[in-house]
Biopython code that builds the backbone (N, CA, C, O; Angstrom):
import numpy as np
from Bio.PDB.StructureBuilder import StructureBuilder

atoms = [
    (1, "UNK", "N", (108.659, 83.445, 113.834)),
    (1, "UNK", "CA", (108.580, 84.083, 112.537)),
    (1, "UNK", "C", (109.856, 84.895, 112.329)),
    (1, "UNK", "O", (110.299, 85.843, 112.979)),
    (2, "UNK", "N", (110.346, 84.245, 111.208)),
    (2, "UNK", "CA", (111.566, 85.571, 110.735)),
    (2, "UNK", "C", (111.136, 86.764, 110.156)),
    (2, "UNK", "O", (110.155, 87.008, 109.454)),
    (3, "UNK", "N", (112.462, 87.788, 110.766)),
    (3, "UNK", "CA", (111.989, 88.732, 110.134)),
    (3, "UNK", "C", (113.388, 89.608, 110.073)),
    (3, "UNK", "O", (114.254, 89.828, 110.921)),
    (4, "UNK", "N", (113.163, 90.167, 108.159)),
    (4, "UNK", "CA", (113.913, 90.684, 107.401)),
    (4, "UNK", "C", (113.689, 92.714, 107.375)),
    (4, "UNK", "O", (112.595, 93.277, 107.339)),
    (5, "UNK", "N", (114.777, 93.272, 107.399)),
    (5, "UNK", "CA", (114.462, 94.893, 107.650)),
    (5, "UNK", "C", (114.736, 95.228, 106.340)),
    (5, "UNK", "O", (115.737, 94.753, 105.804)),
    (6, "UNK", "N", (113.866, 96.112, 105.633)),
    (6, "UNK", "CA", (114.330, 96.546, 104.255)),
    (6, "UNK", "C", (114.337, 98.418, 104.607)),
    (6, "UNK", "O", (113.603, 98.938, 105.448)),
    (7, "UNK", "N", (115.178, 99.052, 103.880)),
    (7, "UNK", "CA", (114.761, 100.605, 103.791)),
    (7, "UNK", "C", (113.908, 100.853, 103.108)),
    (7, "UNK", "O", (113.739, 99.975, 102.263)),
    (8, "UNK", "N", (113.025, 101.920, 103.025)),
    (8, "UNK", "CA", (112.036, 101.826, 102.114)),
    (8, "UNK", "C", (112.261, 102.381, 100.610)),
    (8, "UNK", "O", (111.315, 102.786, 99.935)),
    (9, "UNK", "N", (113.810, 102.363, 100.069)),
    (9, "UNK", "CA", (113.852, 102.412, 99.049)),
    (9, "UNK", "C", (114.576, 101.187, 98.732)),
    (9, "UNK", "O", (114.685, 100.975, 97.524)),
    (10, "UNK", "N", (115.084, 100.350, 99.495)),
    (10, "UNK", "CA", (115.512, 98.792, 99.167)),
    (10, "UNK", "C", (114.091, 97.987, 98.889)),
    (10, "UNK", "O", (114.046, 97.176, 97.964)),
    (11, "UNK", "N", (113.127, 98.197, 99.580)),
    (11, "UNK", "CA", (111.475, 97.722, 99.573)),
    (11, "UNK", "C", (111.000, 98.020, 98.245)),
    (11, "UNK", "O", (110.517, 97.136, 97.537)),
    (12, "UNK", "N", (111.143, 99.580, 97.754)),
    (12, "UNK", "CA", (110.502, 99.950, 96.551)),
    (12, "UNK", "C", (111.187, 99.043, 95.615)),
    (12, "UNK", "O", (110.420, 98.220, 95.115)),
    (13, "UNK", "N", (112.416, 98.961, 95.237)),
    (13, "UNK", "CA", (113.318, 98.746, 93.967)),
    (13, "UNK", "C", (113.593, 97.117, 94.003)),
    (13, "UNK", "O", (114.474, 96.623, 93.299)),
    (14, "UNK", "N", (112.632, 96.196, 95.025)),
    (14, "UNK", "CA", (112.769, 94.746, 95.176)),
    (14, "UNK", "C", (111.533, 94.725, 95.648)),
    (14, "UNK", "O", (111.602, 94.134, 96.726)),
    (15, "UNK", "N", (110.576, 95.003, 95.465)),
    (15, "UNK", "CA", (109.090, 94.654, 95.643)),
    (15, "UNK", "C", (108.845, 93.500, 95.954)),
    (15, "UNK", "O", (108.457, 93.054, 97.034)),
    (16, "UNK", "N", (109.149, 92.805, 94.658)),
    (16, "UNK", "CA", (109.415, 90.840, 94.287)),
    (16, "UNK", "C", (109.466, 90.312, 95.318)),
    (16, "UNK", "O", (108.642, 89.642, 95.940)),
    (17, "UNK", "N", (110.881, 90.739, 95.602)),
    (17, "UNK", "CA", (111.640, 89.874, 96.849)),
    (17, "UNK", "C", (111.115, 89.982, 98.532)),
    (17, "UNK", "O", (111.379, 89.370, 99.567)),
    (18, "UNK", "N", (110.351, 90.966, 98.197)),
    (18, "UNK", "CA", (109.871, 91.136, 99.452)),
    (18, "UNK", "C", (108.879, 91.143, 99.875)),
    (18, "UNK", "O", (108.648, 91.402, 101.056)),
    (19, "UNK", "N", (107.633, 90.726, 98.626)),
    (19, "UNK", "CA", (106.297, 89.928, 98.644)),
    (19, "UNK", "C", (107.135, 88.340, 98.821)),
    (19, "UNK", "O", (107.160, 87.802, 99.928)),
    (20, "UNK", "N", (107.781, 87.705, 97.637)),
    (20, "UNK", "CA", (108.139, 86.257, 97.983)),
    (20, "UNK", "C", (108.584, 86.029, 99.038)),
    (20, "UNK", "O", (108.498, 84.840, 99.347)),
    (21, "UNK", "N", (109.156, 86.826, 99.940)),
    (21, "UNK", "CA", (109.717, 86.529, 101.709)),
    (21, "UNK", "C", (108.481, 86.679, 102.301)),
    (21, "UNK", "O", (108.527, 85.838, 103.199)),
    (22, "UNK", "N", (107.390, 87.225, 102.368)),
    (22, "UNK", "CA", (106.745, 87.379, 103.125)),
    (22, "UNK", "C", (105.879, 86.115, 102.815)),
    (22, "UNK", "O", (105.711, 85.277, 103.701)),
    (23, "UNK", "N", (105.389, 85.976, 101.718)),
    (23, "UNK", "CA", (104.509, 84.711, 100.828)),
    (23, "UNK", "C", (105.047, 83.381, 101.816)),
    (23, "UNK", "O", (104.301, 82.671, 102.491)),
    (24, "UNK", "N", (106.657, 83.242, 101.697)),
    (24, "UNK", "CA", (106.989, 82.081, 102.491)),
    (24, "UNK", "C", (107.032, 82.148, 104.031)),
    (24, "UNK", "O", (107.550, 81.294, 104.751)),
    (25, "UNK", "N", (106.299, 83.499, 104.522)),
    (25, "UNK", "CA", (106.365, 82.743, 106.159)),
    (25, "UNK", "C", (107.075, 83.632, 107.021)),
    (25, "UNK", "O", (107.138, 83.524, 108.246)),
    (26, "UNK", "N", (107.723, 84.705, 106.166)),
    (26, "UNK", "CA", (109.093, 85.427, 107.210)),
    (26, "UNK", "C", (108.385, 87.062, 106.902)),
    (26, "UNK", "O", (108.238, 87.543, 105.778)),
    (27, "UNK", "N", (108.043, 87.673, 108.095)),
    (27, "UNK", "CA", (107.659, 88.973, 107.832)),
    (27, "UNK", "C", (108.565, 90.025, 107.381)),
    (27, "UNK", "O", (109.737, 89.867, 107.722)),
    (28, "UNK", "N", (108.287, 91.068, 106.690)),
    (28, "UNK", "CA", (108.959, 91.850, 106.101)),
    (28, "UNK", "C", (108.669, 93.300, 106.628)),
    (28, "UNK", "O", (107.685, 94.022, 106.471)),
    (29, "UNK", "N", (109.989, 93.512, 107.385)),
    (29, "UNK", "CA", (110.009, 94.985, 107.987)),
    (29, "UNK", "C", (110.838, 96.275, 107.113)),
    (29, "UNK", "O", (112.010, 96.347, 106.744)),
    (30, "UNK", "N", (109.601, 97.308, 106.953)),
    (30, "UNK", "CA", (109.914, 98.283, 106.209)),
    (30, "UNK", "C", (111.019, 99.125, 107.229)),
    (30, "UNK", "O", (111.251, 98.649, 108.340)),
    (31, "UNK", "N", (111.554, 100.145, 106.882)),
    (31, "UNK", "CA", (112.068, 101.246, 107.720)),
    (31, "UNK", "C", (111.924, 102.606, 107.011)),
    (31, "UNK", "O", (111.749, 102.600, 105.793)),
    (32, "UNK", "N", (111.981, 103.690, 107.637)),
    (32, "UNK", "CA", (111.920, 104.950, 107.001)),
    (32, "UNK", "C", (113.040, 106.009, 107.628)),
    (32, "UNK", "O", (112.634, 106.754, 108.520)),
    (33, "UNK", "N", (114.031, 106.086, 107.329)),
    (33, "UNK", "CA", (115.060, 106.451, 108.311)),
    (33, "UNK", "C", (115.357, 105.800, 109.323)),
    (33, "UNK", "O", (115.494, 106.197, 110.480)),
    (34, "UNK", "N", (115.471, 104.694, 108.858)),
    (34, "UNK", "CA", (116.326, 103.881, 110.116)),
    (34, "UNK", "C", (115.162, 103.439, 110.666)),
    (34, "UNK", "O", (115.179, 102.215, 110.800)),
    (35, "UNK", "N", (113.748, 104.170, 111.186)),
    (35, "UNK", "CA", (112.685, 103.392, 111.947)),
    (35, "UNK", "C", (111.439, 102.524, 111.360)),
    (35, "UNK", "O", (110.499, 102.955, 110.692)),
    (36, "UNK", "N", (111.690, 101.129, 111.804)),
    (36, "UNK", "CA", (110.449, 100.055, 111.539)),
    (36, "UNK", "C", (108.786, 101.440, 111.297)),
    (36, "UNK", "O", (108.436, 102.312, 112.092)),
    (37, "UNK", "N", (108.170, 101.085, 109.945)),
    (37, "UNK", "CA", (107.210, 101.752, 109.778)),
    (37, "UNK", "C", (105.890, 100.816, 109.282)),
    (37, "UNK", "O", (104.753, 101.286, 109.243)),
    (38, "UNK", "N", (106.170, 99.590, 108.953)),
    (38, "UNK", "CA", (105.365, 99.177, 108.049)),
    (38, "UNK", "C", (106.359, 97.680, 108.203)),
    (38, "UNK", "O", (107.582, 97.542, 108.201)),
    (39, "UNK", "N", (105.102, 96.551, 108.349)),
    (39, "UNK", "CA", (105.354, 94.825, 107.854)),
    (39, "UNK", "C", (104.853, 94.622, 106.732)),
    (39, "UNK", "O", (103.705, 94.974, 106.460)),
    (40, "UNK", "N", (105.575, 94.070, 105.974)),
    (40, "UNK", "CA", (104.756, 92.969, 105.008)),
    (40, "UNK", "C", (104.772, 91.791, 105.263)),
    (40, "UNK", "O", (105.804, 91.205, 105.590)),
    (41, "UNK", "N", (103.368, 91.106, 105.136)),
    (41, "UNK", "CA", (102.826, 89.744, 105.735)),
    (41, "UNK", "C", (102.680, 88.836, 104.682)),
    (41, "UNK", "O", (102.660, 89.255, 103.525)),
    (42, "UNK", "N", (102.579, 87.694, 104.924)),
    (42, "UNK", "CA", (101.785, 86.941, 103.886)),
    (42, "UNK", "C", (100.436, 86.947, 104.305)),
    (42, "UNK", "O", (100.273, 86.999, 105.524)),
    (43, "UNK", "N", (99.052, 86.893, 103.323)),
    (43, "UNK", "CA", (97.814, 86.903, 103.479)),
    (43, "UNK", "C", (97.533, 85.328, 104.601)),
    (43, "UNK", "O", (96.326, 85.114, 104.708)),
    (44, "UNK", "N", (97.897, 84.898, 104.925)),
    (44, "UNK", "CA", (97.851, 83.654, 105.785)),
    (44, "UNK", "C", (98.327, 84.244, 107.178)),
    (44, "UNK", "O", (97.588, 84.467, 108.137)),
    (45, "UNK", "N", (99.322, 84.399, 107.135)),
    (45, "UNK", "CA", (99.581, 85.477, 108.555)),
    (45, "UNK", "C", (98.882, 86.378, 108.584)),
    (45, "UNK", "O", (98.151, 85.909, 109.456)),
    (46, "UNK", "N", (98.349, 87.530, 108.326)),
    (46, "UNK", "CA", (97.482, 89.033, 108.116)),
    (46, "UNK", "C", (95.865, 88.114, 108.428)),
    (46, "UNK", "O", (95.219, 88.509, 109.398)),
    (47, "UNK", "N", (95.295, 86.953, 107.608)),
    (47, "UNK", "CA", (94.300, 86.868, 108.631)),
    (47, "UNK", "C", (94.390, 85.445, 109.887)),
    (47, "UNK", "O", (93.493, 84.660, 110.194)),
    (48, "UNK", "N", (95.539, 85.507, 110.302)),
    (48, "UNK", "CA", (95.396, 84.939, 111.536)),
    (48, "UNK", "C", (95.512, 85.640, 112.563)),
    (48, "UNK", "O", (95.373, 85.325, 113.746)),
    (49, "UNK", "N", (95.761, 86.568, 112.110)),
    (49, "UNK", "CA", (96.175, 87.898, 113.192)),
    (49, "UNK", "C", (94.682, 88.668, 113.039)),
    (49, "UNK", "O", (94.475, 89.190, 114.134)),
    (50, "UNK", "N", (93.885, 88.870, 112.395)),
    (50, "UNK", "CA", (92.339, 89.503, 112.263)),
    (50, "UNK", "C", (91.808, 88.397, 112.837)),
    (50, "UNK", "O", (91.075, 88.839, 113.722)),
    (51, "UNK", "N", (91.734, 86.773, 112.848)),
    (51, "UNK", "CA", (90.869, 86.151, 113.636)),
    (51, "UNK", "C", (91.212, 86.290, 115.173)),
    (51, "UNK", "O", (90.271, 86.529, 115.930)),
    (52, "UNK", "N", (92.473, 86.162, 115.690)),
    (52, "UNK", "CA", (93.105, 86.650, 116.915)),
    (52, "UNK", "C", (92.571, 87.851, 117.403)),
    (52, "UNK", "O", (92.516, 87.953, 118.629)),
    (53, "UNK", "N", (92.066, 89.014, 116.548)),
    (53, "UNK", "CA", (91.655, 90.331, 116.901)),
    (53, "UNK", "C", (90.272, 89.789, 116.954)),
    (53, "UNK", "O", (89.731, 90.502, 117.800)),
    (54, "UNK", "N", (89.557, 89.091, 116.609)),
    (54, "UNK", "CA", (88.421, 89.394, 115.996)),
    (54, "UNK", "C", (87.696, 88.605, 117.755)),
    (54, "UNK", "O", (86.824, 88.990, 118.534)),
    (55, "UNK", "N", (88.566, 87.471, 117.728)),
    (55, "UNK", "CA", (88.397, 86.123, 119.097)),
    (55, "UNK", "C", (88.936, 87.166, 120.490)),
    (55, "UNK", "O", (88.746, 86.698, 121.612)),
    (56, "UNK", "N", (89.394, 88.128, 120.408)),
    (56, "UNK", "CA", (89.495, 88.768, 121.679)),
    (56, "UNK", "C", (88.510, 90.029, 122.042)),
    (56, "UNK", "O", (88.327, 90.586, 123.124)),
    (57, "UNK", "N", (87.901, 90.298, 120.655)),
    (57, "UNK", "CA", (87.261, 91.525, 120.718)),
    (57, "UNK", "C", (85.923, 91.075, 121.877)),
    (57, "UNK", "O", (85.778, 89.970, 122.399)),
    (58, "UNK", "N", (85.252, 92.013, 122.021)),
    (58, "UNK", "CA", (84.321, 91.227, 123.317)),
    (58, "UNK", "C", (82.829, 91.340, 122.155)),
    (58, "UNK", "O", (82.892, 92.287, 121.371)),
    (59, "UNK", "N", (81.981, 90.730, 122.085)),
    (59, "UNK", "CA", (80.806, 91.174, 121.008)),
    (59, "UNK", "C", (79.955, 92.418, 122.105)),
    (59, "UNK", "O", (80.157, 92.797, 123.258)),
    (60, "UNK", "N", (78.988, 92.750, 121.084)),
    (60, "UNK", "CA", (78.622, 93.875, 121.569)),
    (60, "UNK", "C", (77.282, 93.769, 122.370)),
    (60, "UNK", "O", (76.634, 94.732, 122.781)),
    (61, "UNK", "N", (76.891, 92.113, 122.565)),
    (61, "UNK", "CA", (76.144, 92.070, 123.948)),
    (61, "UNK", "C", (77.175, 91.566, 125.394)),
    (61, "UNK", "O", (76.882, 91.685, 126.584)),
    (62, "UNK", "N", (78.522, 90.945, 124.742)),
    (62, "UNK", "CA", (78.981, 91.287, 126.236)),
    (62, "UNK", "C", (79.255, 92.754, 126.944)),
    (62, "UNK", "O", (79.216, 92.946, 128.159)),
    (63, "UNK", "N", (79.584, 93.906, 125.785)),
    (63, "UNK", "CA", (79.733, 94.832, 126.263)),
    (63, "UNK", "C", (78.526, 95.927, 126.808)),
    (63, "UNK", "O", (78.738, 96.910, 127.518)),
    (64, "UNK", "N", (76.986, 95.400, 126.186)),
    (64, "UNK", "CA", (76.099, 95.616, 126.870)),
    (64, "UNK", "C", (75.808, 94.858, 128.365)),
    (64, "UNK", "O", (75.567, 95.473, 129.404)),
    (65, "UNK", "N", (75.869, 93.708, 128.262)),
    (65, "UNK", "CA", (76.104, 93.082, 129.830)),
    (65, "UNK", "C", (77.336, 93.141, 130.569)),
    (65, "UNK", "O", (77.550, 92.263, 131.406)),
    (66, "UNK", "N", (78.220, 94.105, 130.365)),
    (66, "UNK", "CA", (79.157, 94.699, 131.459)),
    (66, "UNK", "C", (79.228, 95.851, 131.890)),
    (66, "UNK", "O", (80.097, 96.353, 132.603)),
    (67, "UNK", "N", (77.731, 96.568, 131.194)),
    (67, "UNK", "CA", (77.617, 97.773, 131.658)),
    (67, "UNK", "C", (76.887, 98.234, 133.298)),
    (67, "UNK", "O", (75.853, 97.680, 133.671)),
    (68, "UNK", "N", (77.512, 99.182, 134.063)),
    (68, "UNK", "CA", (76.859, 99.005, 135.777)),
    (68, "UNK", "C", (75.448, 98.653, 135.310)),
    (68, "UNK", "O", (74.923, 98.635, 134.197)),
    (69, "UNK", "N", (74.858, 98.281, 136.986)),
    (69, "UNK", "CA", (73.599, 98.129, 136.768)),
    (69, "UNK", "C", (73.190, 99.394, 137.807)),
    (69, "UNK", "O", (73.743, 100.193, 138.563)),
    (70, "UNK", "N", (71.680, 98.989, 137.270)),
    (70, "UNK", "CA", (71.024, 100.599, 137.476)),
    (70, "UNK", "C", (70.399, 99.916, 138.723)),
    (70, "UNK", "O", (70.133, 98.715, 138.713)),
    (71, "UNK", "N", (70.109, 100.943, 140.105)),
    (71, "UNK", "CA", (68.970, 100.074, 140.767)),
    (71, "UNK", "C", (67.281, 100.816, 140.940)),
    (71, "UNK", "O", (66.409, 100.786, 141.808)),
    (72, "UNK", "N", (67.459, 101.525, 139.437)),
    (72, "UNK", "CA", (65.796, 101.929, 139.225)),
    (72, "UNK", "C", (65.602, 103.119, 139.951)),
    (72, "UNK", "O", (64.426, 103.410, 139.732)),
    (73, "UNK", "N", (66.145, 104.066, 140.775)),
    (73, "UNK", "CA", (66.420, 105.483, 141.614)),
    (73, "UNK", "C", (67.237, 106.137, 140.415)),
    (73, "UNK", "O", (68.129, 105.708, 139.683)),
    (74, "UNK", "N", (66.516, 107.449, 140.524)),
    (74, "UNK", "CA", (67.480, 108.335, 139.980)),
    (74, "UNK", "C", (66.935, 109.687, 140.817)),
    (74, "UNK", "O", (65.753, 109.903, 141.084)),
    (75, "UNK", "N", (68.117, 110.579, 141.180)),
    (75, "UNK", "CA", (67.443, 112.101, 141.016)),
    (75, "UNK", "C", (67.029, 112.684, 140.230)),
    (75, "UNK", "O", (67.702, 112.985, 139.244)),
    (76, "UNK", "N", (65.673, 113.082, 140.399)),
    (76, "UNK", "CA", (64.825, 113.869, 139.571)),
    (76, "UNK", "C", (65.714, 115.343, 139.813)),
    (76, "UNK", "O", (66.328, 115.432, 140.876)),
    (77, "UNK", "N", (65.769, 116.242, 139.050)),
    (77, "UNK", "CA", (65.499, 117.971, 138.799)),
    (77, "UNK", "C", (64.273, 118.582, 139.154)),
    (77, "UNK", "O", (63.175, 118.257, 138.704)),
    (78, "UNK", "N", (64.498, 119.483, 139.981)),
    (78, "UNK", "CA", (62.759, 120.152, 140.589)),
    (78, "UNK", "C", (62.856, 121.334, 139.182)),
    (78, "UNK", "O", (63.413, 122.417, 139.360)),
    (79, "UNK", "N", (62.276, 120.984, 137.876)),
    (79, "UNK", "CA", (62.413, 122.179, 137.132)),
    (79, "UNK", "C", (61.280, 123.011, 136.997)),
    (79, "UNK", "O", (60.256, 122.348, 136.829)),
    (80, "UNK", "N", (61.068, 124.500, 137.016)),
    (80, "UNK", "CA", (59.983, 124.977, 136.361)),
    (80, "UNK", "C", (59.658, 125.245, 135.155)),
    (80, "UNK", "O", (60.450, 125.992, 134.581)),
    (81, "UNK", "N", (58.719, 124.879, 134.531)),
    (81, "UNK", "CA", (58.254, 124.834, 133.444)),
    (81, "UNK", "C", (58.316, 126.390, 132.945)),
    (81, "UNK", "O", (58.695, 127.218, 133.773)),
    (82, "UNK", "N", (57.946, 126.846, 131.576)),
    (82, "UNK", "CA", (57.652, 128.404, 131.422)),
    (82, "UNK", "C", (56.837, 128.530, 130.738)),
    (82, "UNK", "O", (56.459, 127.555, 130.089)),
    (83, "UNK", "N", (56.249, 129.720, 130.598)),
    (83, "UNK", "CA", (54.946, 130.078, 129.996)),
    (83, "UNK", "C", (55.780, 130.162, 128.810)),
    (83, "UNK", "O", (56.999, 130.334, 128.810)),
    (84, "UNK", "N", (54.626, 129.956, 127.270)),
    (84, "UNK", "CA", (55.074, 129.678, 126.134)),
    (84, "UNK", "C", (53.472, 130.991, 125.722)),
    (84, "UNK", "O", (53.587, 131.290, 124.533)),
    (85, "UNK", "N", (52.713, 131.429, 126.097)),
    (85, "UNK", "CA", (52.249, 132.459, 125.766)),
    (85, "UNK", "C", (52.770, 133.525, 125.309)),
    (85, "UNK", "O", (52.058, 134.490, 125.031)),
]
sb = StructureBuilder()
sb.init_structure("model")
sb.init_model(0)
sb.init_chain("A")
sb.init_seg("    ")
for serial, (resi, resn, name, xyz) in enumerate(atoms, 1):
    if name == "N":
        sb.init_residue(resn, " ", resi, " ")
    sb.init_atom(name, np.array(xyz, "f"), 0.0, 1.0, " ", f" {name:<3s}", serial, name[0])
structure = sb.get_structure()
């Protein structure tokens, strides 16, 4: 993937040009003083990159079945109760 650096007032004052670069395929890197802050994607890239997130995430019964297992022991607390009279 190419990729083009804009300042973010070259970004503001060419909007156009820098949705149509991204539309065709080449990501578009913002800067804010000199430092990368922000890509613009095309919507085709942006969700292949959410299915990539989505295919690594673990679902939330693997992360219930990777939790330790218990082996049914626990320490009890010897507590005393209190009078509520």
């Amino acid at each position: 993937m190419q990729t083009k650096q804009w300042s973010l007032q070259d970004a503001k004052n060419k909007f156009s040009a820098v949705v149509d670069a991204a539309q065709q395929g080449k990501a578009q890197v913002i800067t804010r003083r000199g430092v990368p802050s922000a890509v613009v994607l095309s919507i085709e890239e942006f969700e292949k990159f959410q299915r990539f997130e989505a295919a690594q995430s673990p679902s939330f019964i693997d992360h219930l079945l990777s939790m330790p297992a218990d082996d049914g022991e626990f320490e009890r607390l010897d507590v005393q109760l209190r009078d509520f009279e």
